[in-house]
C-alpha positions as CSV (number, residue, x, y, z in Angstrom):
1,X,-136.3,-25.6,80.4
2,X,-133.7,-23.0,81.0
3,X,-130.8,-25.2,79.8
4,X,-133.0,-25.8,76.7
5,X,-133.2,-22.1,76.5
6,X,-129.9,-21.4,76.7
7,X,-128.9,-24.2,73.8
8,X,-131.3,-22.7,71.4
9,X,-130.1,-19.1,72.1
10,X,-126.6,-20.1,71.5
11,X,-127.5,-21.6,68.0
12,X,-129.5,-18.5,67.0
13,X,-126.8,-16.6,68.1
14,X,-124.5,-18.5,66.1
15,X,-126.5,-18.3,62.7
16,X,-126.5,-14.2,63.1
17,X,-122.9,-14.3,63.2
18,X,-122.7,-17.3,60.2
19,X,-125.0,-15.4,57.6
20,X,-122.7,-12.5,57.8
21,X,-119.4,-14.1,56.9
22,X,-120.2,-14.0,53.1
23,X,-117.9,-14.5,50.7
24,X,-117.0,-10.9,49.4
25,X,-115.5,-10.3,52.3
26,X,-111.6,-10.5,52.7
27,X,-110.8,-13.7,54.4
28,X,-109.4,-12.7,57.8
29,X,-112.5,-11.4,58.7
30,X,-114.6,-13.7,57.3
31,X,-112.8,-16.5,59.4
32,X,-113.1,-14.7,61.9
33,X,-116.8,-14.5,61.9
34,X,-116.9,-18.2,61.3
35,X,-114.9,-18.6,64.5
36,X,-117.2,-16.7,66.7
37,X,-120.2,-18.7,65.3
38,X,-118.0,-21.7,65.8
39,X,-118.0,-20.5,69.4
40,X,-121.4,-20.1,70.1
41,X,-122.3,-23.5,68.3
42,X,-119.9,-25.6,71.0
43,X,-121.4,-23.6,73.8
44,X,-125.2,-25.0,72.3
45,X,-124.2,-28.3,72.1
46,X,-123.0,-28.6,75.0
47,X,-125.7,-26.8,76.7
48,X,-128.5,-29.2,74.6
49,X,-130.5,-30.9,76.9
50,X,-132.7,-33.0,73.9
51,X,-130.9,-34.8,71.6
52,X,-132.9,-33.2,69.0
53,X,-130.8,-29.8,70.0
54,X,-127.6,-31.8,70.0
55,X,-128.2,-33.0,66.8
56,X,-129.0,-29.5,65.3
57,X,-125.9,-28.2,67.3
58,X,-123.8,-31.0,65.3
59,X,-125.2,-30.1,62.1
60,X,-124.5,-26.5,62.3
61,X,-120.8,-27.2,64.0
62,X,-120.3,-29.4,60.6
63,X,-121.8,-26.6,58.7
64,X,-119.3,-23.8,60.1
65,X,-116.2,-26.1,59.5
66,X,-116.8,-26.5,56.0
67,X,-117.4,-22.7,55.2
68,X,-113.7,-22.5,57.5
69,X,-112.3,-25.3,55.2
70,X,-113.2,-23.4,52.3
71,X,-111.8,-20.1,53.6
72,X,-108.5,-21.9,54.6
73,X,-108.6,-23.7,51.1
74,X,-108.0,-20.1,49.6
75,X,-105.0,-20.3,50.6
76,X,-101.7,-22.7,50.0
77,X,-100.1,-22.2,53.6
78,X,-103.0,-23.0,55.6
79,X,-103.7,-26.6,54.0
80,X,-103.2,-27.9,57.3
81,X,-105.6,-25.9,59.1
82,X,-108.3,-26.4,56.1
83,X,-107.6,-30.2,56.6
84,X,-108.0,-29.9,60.2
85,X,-111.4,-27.9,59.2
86,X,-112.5,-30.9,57.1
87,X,-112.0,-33.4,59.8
88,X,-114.2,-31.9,62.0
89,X,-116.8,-31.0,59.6
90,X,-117.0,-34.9,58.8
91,X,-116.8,-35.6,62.3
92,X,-120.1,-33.5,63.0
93,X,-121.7,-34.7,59.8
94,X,-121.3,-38.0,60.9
95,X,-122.3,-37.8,64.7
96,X,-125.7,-36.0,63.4
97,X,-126.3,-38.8,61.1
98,X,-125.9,-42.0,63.0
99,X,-127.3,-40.3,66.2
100,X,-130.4,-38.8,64.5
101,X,-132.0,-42.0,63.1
102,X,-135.2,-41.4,65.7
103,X,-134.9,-38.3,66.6
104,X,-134.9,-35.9,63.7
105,X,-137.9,-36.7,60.3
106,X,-136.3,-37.9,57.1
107,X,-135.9,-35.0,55.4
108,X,-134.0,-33.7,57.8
109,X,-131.5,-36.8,57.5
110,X,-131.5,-36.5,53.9
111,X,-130.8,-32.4,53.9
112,X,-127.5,-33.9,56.2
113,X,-126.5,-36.1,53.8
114,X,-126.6,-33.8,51.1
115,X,-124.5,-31.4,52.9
116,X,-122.1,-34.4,53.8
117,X,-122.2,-35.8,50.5
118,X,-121.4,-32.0,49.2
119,X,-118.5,-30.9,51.4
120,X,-116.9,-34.6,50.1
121,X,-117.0,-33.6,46.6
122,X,-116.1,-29.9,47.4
123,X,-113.2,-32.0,48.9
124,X,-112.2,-34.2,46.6
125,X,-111.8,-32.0,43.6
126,X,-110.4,-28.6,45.3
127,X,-107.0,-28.3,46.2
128,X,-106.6,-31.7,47.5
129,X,-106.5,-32.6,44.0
130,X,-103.1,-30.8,43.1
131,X,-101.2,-32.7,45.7
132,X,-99.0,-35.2,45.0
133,X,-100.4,-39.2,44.9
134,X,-98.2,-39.3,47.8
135,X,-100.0,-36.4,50.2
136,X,-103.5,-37.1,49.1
137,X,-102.9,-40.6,50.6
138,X,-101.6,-39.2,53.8
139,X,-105.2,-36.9,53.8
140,X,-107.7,-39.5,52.6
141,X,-106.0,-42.0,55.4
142,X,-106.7,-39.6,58.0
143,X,-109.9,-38.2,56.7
144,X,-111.4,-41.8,56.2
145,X,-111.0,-42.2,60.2
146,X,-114.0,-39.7,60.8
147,X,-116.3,-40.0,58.3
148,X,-118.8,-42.1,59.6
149,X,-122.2,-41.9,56.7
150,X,-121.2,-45.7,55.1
151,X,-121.7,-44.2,51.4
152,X,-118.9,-41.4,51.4
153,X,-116.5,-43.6,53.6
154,X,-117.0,-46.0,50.8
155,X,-115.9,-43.1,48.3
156,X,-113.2,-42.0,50.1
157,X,-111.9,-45.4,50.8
158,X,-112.2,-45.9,46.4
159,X,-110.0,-42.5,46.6
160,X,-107.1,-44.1,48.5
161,X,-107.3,-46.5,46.8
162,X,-107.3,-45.5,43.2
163,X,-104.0,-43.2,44.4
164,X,-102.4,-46.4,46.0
165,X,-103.1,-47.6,42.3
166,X,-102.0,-45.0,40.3
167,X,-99.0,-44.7,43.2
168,X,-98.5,-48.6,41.8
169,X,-98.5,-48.1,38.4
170,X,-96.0,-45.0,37.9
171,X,-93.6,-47.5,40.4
172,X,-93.8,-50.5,37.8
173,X,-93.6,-48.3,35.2
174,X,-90.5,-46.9,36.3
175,X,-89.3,-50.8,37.2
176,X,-89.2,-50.3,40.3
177,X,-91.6,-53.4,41.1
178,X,-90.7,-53.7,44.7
179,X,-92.9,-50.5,45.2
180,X,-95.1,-50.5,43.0
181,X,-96.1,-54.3,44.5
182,X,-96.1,-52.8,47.6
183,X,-98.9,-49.9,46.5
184,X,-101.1,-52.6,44.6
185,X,-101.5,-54.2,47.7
186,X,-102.4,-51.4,50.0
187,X,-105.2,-51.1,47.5
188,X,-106.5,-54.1,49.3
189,X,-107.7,-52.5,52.4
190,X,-109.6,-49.9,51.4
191,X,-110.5,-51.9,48.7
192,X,-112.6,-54.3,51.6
193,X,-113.7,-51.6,53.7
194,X,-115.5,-49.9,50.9
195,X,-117.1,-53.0,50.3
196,X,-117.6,-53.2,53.9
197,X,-119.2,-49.3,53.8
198,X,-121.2,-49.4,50.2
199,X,-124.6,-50.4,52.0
200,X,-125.5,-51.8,48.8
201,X,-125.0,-49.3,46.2
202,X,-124.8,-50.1,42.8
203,X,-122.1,-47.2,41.9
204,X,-120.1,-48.1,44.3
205,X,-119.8,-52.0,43.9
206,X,-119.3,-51.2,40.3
207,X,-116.5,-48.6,41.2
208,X,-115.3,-51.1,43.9
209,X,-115.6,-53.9,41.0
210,X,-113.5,-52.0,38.8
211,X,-110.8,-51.0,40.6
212,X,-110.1,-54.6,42.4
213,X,-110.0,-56.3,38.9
214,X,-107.3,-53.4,37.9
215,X,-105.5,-54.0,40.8
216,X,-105.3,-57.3,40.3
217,X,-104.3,-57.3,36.9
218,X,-101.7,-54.8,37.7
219,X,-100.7,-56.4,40.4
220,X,-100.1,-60.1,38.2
221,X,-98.6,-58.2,35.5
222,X,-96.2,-56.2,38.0
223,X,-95.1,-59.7,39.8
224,X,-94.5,-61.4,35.9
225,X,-92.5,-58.3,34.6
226,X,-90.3,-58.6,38.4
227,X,-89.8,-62.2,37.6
228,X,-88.7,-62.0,33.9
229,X,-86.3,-59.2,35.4
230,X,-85.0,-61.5,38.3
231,X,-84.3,-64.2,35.6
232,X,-82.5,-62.1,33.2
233,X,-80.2,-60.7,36.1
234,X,-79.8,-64.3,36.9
235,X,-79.0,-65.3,33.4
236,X,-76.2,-62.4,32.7
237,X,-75.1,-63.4,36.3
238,X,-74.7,-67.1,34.5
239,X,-73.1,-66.2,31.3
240,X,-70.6,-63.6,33.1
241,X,-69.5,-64.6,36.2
242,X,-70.0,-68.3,36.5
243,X,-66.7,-70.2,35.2
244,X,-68.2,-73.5,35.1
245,X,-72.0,-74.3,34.4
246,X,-74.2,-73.5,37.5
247,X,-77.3,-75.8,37.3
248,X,-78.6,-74.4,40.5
249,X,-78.8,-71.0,38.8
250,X,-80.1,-72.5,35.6
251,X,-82.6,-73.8,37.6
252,X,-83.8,-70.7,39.3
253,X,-83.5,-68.8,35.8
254,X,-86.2,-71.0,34.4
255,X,-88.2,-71.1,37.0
256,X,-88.2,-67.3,37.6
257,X,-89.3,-67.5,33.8
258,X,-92.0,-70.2,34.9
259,X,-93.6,-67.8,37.4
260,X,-93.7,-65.3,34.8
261,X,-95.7,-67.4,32.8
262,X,-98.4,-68.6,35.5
263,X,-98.9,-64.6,36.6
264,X,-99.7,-63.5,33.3
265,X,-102.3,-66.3,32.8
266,X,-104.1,-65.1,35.0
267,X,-105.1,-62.3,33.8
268,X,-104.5,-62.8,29.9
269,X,-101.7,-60.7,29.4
270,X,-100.4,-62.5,26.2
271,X,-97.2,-59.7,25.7
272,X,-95.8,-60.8,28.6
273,X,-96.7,-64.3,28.3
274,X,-94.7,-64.5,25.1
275,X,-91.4,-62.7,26.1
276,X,-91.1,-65.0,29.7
277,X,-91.7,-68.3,27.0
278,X,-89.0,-66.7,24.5
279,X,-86.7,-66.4,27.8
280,X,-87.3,-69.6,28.3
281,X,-86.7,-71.0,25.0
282,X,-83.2,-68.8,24.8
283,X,-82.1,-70.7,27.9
284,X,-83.2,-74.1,26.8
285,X,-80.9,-73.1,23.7
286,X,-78.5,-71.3,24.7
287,X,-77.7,-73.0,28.1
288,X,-78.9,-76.4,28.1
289,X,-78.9,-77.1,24.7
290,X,-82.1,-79.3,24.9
291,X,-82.9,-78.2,21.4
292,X,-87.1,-79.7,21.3
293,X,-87.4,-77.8,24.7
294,X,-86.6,-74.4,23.3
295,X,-88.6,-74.8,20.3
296,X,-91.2,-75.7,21.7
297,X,-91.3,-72.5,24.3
298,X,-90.2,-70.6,21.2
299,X,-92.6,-71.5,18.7
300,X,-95.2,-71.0,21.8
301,X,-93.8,-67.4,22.1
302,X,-94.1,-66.7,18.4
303,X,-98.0,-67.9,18.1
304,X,-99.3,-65.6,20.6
305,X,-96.8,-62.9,19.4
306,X,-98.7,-63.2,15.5
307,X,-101.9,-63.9,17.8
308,X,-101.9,-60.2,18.7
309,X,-101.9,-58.9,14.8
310,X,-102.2,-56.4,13.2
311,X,-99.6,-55.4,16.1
312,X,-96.3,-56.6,15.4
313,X,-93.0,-57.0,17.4
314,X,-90.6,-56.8,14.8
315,X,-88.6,-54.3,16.4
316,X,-88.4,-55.8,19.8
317,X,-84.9,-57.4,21.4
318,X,-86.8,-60.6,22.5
319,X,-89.2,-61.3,19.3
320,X,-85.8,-60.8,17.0
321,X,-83.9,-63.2,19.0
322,X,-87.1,-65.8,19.7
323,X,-87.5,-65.6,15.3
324,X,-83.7,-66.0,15.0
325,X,-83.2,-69.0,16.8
326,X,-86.1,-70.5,15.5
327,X,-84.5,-70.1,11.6
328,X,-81.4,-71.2,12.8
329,X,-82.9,-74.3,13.7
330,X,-85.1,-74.4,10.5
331,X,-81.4,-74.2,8.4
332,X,-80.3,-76.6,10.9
333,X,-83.0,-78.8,9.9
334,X,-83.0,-78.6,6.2
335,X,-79.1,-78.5,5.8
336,X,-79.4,-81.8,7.8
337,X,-82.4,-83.3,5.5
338,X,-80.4,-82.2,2.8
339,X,-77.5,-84.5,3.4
340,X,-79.2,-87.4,4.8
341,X,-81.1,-87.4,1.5
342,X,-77.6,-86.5,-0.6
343,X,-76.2,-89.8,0.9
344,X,-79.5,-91.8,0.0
345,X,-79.7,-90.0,-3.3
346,X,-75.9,-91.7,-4.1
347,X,-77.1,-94.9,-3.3
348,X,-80.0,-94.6,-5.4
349,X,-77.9,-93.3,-8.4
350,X,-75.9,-96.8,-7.7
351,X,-79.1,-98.8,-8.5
352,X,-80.8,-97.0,-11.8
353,X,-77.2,-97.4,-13.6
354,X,-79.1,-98.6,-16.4
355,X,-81.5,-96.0,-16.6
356,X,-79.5,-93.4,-15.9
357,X,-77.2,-94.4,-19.3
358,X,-80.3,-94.3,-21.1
359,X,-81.3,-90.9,-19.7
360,X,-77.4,-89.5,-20.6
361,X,-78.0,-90.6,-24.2
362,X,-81.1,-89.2,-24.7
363,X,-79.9,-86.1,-23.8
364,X,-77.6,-85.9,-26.1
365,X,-79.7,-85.7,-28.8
366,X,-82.3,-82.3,-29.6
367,X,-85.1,-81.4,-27.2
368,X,-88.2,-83.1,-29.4
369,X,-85.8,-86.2,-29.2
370,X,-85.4,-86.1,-25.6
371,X,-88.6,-85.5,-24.8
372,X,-90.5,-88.2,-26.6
373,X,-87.9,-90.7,-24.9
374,X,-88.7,-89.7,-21.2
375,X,-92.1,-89.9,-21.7
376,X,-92.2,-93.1,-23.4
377,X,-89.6,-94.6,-20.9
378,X,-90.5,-92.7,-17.8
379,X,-94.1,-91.6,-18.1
380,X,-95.6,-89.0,-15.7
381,X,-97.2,-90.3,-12.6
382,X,-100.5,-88.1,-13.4
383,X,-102.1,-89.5,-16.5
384,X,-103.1,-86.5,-17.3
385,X,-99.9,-85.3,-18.1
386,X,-98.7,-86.0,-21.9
387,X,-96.5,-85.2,-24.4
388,X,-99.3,-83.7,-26.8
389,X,-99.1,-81.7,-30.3
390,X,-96.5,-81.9,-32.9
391,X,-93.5,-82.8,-30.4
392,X,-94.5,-86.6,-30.0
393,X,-94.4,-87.3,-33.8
394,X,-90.8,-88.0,-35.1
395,X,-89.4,-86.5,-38.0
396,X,-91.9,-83.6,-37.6
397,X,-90.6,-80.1,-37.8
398,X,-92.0,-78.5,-34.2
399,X,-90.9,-74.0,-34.6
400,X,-88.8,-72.6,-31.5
401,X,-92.3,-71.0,-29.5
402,X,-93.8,-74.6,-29.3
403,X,-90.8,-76.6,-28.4
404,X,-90.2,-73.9,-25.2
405,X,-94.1,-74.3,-24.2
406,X,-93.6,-78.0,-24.4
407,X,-90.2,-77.9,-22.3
408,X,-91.8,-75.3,-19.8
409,X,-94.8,-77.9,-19.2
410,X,-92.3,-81.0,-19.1
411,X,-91.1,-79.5,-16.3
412,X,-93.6,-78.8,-14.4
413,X,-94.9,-82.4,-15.3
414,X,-91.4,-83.9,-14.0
415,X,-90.5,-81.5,-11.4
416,X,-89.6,-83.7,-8.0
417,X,-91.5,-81.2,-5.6
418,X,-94.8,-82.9,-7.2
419,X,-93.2,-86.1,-6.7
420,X,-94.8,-87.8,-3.5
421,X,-91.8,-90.0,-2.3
422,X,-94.1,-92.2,0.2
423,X,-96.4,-93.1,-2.9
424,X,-94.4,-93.5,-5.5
425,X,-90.9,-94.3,-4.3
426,X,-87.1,-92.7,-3.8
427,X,-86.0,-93.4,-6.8
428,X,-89.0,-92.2,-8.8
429,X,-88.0,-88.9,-6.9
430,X,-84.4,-89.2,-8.2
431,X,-85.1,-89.9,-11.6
432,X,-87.6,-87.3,-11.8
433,X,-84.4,-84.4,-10.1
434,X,-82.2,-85.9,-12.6
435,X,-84.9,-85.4,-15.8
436,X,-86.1,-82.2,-14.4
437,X,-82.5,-80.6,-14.4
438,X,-81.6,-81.8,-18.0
439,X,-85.5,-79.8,-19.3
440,X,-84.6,-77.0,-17.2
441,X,-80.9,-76.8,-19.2
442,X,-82.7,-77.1,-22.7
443,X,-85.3,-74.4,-21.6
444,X,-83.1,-71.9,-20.4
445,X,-80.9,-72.5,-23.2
446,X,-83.3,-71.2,-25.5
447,X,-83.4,-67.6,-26.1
């Protein structure tokens, strides 16, 4: 009984001393108060006998820290000591709550929490939050370790790590992917041991949820943009310093642009995606001249590039050089249609001698002439298309406009990119070039 005494005279002692450090006071004094309360609050839970007078003991130890923490907070050079203030008001909070779950009524436990849940916030966004990423880290690690109520571990273990994150992101952002890989994976931790603390709150899995897809992302995209950067070391490596062709370096070239790839699939990140497939396709031409290979990675590159309209790339390095090798090999392509066709075309012209006379002498003669002979001797494919009006009659006088109508639609009628060669033969293709370019003479002849 007398111990019990003595344990409840120390806490009223205390709270006589704690009501009169208020805040208008200058803070030497005021911490000074706080310290002799402090005082008498150690000596009453010590001397508790009940654990319902420890309990109250721990609660108003946790109480008098935070008010110090606040008092130290006022001032830059004693962030150390309000820290240190902060660690032990969690370390009460938490000893009252888990040791209180019998022993003290429900309200009591939720008044706790509040207070807990208060001096977290109070935390979070004082002066705590104009440190660096790089010192709140250090704090929330350490804090973490003695807060003990599941719900605001959880919170400060989303804390870490979103500055782990953000820690991550200015890294990659600065290209330095070796540490911002390293921060996206430290996110991991406290990323599990919030799960681990949540107690099933909806908040906090979403908060959790959120953050673990972003890390994830960050952390494919981070690995893609360190493998496209790997491979184009690799490929000026190739192009400067190799004297002969090094396949083993090819190799790991493309398959540093491979993993690129794969990363970004995973999360949809169709940017990258298309500047690792347009490194690829410049090696494929460039390197090993396997000219299908490239265009296909190429023309890959250039669909999800258009896929992401009505942003354009038109000013990136990698989109220029992925459209310029890709019109390259459409000139490539036609040039070489072009003379395979040239040399079938001669051939052709060998075979339709006779025609060809009788096209050469028509031609000779005016435009209503010429034109009533090709289509008499070479009708249109399309039925539809006739020589109609005044122009088909001989000896009829046909005036200047009507004669350039007809010529205009004889050329459209004849013109070879109508012709389909598969249905109606090569040579109705070349006799259809060589009529189209004797209209096209008489037309733009007239004035």
């Amino acid at each position: 009984m007398t111990q019990n005494t003595s344990s409840s005279h120390w806490r009223e002692l205390g709270n006589g001393i704690y009501v009169t450090a208020k805040d208008g006071l200058c803070p030497a004094i005021r911490k000074d108060r706080l310290r002799q309360a402090a005082n008498c609050y150690y000596k009453a839970f010590n001397f508790s006998v009940t654990d319902d007078e420890k309990m109250s003991a721990a609660k108003n130890l946790a109480m008098v820290s935070w008010k110090t923490a606040k008092v130290d907070e006022e001032c830059l050079e004693k962030m150390s000591l309000m820290i240190h203030q902060y660690k032990e008001a969690f370390k009460h909070f938490s000893y009252g709550f888990h040791h209180s779950v019998s022993i003290k009524p429900e309200s009591w436990r939720d008044g706790l929490y509040a207070s807990a849940k208060s001096c977290w916030d109070e935390l979070r966004a004082g002066r705590v939050s104009e440190l660096t990423i790089e010192n709140r880290i250090h704090i929330y690690h350490d804090l973490v370790q003695h807060m003990q109520i599941p719900e605001i571990q959880a919170e400060c273990y989303i804390e870490l790590g979103n500055c782990h994150f953000h820690c991550g992101i200015t890294a990659i952002q600065n290209k330095d992917f070796k540490r911002g890989l390293y921060e996206m994976r430290d996110c991991y931790m406290p990323i599990n041991e919030a799960k681990r603390c949540q107690n099933e709150k909806i908040n906090i899995q979403a908060e959790v949820r959120i953050l673990e897809e972003d890390v994830f992302m960050h952390q494919c995209m981070a690995e893609s943009m360190q493998a496209i950067s790997i491979g184009d070391q690799l490929y000026e490596k190739l192009l400067l310093d190799e004297e002969t062709l090094n396949m083993d370096l090819v190799y790991d070239i493309t398959d540093w642009y491979k993993q690129a790839v794969v990363r970004t699939r995973e999360v949809t990140e169709v940017e990258l995606e298309a500047l690792a497939l347009s490194r690829l396709g410049r090696v494929y031409d460039r390197v090993l001249k396997i000219r299908y290979k490239a265009k296909e990675y190429l023309m890959r590159s250039m669909q999800l590039a258009h896929s992401m309209h009505p942003r354009t790339f038109n000013t990136e390095e990698w989109f220029k050089d992925c459209a310029g090798i890709l019109e390259r090999y459409q000139k490539e392509t036609v040039a070489a249609e072009e003379e395979q066709w040239n040399k079938e075309r001669e051939e052709i012209i060998k075979g339709i001698e006779k025609e060809m006379k009788g096209i050469n002498k028509a031609d000779e003669k005016d435009s209503q002439e010429f034109l009533r002979y090709i289509y008499r001797v070479f009708p249109p494919k399309n039925a539809d298309h006739k020589l109609e009006g005044e122009v088909k009659k001989k000896g009829t006088h046909v005036d200047h406009c009507t004669l350039k109508k007809t010529l205009q639609k004889a050329v459209i009628h004849y013109h070879p990119d109508k012709v389909d060669a598969d249905k109606h033969g090569k040579v109705w293709k070349v006799l259809s070039e060589e009529i189209t370019k004797r209209l096209t003479r008489r037309y733009e002849g007239m004035k």
